[in-house]
PABAMAR-51950 format. One record per residue (C-alpha): residue number from 1; z, y, x; residue in one letter. Coordinates in steps of 0.2 Angstrom, whole numbers. Layout:
{site NUM, {Z, Y, X}, A} ...
***
This chain:
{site 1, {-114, 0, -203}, X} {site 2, {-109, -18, -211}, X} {site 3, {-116, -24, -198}, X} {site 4, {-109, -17, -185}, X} {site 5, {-91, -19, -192}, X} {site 6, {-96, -38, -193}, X} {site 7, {-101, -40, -174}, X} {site 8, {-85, -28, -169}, X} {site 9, {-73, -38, -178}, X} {site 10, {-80, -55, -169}, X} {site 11, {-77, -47, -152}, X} {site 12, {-61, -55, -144}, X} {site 13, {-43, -46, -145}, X} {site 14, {-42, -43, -128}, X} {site 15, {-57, -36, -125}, X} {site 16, {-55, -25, -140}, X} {site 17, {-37, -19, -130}, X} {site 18, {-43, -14, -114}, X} {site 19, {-58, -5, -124}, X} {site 20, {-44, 4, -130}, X} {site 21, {-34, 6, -115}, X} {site 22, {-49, 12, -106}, X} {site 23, {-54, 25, -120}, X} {site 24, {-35, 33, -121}, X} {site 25, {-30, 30, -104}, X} {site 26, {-45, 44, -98}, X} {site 27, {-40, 54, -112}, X} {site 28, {-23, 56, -105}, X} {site 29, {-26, 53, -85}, X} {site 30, {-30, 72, -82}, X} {site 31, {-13, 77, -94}, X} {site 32, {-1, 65, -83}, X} {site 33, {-10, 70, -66}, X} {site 34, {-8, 90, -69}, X} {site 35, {10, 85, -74}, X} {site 36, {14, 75, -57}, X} {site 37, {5, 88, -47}, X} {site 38, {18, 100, -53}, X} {site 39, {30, 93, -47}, X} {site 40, {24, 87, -31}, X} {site 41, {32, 87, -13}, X} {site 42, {17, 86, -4}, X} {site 43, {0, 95, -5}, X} {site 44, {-12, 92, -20}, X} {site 45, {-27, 91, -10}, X} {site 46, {-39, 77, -9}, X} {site 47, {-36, 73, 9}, X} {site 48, {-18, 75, 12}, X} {site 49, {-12, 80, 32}, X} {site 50, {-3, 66, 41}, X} {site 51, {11, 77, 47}, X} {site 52, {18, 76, 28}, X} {site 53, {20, 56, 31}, X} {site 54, {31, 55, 49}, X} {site 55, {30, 36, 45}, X} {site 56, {11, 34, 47}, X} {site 57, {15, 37, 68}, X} {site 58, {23, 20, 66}, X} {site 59, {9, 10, 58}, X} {site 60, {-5, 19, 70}, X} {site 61, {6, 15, 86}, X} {site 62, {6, -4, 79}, X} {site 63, {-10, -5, 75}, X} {site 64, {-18, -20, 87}, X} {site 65, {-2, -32, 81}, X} {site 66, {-10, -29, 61}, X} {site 67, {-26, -31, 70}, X} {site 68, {-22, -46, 77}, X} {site 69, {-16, -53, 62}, X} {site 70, {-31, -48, 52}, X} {site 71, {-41, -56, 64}, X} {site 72, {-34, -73, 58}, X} {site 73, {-36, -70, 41}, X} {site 74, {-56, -67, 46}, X} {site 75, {-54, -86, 51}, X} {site 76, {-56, -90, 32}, X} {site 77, {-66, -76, 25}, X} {site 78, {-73, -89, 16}, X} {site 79, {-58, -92, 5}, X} {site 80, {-53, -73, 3}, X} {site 81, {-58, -67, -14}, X} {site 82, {-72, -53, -20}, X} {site 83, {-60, -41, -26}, X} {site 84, {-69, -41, -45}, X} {site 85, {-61, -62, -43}, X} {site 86, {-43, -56, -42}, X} {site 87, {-47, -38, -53}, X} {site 88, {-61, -42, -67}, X} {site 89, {-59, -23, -69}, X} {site 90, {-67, -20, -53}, X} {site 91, {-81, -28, -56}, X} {site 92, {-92, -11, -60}, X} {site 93, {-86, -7, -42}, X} {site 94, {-91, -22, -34}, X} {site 95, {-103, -32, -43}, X} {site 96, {-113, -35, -27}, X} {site 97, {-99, -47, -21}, X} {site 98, {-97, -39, -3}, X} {site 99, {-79, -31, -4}, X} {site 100, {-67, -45, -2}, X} {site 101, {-48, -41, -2}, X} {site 102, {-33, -50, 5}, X} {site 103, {-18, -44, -6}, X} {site 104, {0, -46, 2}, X} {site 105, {7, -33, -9}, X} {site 106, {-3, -31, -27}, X} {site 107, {-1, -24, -45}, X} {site 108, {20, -22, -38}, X} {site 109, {20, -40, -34}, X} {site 110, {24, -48, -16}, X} {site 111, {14, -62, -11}, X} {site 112, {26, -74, 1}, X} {site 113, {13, -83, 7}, X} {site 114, {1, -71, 12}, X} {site 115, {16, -60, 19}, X} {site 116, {20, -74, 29}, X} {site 117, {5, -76, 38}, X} {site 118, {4, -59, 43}, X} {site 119, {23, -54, 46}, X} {site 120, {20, -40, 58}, X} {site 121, {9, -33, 47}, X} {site 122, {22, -34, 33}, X} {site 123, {37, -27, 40}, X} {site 124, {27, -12, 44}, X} {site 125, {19, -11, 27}, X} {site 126, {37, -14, 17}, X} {site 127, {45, -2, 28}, X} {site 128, {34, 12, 20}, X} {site 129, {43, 24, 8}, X} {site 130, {40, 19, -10}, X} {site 131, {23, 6, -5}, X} {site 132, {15, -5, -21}, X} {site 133, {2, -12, -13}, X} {site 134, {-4, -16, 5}, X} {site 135, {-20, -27, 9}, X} {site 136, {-34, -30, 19}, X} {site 137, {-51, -26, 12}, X} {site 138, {-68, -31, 21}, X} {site 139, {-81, -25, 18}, X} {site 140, {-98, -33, 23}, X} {site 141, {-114, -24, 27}, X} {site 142, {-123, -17, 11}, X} {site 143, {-108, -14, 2}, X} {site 144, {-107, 0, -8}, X} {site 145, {-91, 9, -20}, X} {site 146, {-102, 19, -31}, X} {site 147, {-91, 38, -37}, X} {site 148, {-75, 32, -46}, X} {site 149, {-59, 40, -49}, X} {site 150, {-42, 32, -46}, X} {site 151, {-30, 33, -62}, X} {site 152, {-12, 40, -57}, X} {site 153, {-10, 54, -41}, X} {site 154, {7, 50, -43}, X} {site 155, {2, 36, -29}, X} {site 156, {-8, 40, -12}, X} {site 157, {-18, 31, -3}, X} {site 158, {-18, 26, 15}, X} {site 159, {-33, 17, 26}, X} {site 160, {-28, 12, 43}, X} {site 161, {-47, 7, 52}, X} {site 162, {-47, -9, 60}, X} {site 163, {-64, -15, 64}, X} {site 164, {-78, -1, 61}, X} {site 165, {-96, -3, 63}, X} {site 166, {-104, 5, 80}, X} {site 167, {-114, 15, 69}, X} {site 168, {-101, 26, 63}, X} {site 169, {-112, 39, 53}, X} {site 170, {-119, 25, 42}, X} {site 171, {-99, 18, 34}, X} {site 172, {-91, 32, 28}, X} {site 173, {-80, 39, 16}, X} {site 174, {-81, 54, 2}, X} {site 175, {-66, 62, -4}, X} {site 176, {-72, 76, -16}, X} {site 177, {-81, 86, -5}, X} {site 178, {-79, 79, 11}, X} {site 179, {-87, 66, 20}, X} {site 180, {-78, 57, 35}, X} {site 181, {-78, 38, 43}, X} {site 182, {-65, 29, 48}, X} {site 183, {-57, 26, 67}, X} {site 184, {-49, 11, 74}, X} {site 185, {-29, 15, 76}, X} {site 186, {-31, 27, 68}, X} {site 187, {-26, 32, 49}, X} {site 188, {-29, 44, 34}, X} {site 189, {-22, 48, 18}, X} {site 190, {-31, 53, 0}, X} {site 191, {-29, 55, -15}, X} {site 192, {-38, 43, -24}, X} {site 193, {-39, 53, -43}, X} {site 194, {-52, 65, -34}, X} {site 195, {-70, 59, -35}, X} {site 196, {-73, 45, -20}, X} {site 197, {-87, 33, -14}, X} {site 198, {-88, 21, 0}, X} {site 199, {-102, 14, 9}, X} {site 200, {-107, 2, 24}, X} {site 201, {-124, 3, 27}, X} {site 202, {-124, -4, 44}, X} {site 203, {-125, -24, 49}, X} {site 204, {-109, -24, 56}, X} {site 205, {-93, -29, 44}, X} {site 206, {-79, -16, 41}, X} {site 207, {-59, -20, 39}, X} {site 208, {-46, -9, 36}, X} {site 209, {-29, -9, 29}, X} {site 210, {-28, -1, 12}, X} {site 211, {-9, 3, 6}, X} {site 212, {-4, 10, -9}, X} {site 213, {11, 23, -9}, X} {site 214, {22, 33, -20}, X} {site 215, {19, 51, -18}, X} {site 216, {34, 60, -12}, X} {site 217, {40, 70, -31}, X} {site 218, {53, 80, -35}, X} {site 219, {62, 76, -53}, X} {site 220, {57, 74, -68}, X} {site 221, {42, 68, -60}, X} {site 222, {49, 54, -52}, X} {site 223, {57, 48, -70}, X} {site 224, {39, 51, -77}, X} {site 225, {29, 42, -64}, X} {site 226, {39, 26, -69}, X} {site 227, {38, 30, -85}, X} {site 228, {18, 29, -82}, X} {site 229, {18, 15, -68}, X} {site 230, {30, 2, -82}, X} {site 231, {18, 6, -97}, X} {site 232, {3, 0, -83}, X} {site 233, {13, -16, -80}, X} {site 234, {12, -21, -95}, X} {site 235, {-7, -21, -100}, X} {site 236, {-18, -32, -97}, X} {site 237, {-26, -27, -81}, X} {site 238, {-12, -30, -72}, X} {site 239, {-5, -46, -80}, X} {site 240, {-23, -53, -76}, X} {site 241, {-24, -46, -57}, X} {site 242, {-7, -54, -56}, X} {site 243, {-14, -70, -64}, X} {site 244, {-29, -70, -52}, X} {site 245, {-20, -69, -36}, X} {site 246, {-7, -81, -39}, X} {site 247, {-22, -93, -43}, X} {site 248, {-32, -87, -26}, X} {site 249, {-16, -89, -17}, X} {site 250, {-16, -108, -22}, X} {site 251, {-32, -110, -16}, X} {site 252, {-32, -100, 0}, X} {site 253, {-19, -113, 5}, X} {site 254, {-29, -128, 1}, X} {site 255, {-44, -119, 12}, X} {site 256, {-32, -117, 27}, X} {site 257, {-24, -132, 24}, X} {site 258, {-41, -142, 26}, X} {site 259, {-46, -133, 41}, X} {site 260, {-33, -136, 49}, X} {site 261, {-33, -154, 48}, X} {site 262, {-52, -154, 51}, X} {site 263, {-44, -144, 70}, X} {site 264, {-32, -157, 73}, X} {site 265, {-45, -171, 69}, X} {site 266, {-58, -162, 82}, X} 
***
């Protein structure tokens, strides 16, 4: 017992923290997430119908411009980060390094520069009722999200497919019970605090836009999910994530930067 009270103590303070956070957190998840669903304006189930989100018509009717734009970004896939670079706390979920993520929204903090290299993709993105996050994730072939559950239902989740592998049946999606790929144009919405895993088992790479969204409540649990989403702010995982991109941002410029002149020189 000495023992281990000597090797715990040794253990850093922060990693002691989010040990902590992680252990109270799950124990109060399921508490918060039956409160919000109370309240909710929308349907509770895992995959949610589009006709609940008017605004989604937009994005799917504008989809070859964010296309378009993600197609430059794939230019420097080289300098866009694993997403366990920018989150440490993802790193149980993509440990392979084959999920890369290019933030323009994240953790409730806009990135100018990135925004500004994609702007049609932003205006669509910011015009979306109560977005947090909005990015591009790529996944390469092999990847694989093992089950996980998102922390809050009081935020949905939209993918908008992009580029998807020919061999549909081999990159899909699970959502509790259901299991479903993704389509070009074309979008869905879940709800991320039900059971979900995500693999590409094809040779082909897979991009889609991933948004983060408020889900439509009525009060109190709109004054509760703030109440949640501020305490969240303030713990480590996100003042880390918030550290990390700045610091990719800086470097993604340098990349691009470089290439350019290496253009201009050819």
């Amino acid at each position: 017992m000495g023992q281990a009270q000597t090797i715990g103590s040794k253990l850093p303070k922060k990693t002691l923290n989010r040990s902590w956070l992680v252990r109270t957190g799950k124990k109060l998840r399921n508490k918060f997430n039956r409160i919000l669903a109370r309240y909710s304006l929308v349907s509770t189930d895992p995959v949610l119908d589009l006709a609940q989100f008017p605004w989604v018509a937009g994005l799917e009717a504008n989809w070859d411009a964010v296309l378009q734009e993600a197609n430059h970004i794939l230019k420097y896939r080289d300098a866009v980060p694993r997403i366990n670079e920018v989150s440490p706390d993802h790193e149980r979920l993509a440990k392979s390094g084959l999920w890369k993520s290019y933030f323009m929204w994240g953790y409730g903090l806009k990135s100018p520069e990135n925004c500004a290299r994609c702007p049609e993709t932003t205006r669509l993105v910011e015009s979306i009722p109560g977005m947090r996050t909005a990015l591009f994730s790529i996944h390469a072939p092999g990847m694989h999200i093992p089950p996980h559950k998102g922390v809050t239902n009081g935020i949905c989740v939209l993918h908008l497919g992009l580029i998807v592998p020919k061999d549909t049946e081999n990159c899909r999606i699970r959502v509790d019970k259901q299991i479903f790929g993704w389509e070009e144009g074309k979008a869905f919405v879940f709800d991320d605090t039900y059971q979900h895993e995500v693999w590409n088992r094809t040779d082909e790479e897979r991009v889609i836009l991933l948004v983060q969204f408020d889900r439509p409540l009525r009060f109190p649990g709109t004054l509760i999910r703030s109440t949640l989403m501020g305490l969240i702010r303030l713990t480590p995982f996100i003042r880390d994530g918030r550290r990390n991109m700045k610091k990719w941002e800086e470097d993604f410029q340098r990349l691009e930067a470089q290439n350019k002149s290496t253009e201009q020189a050819d």
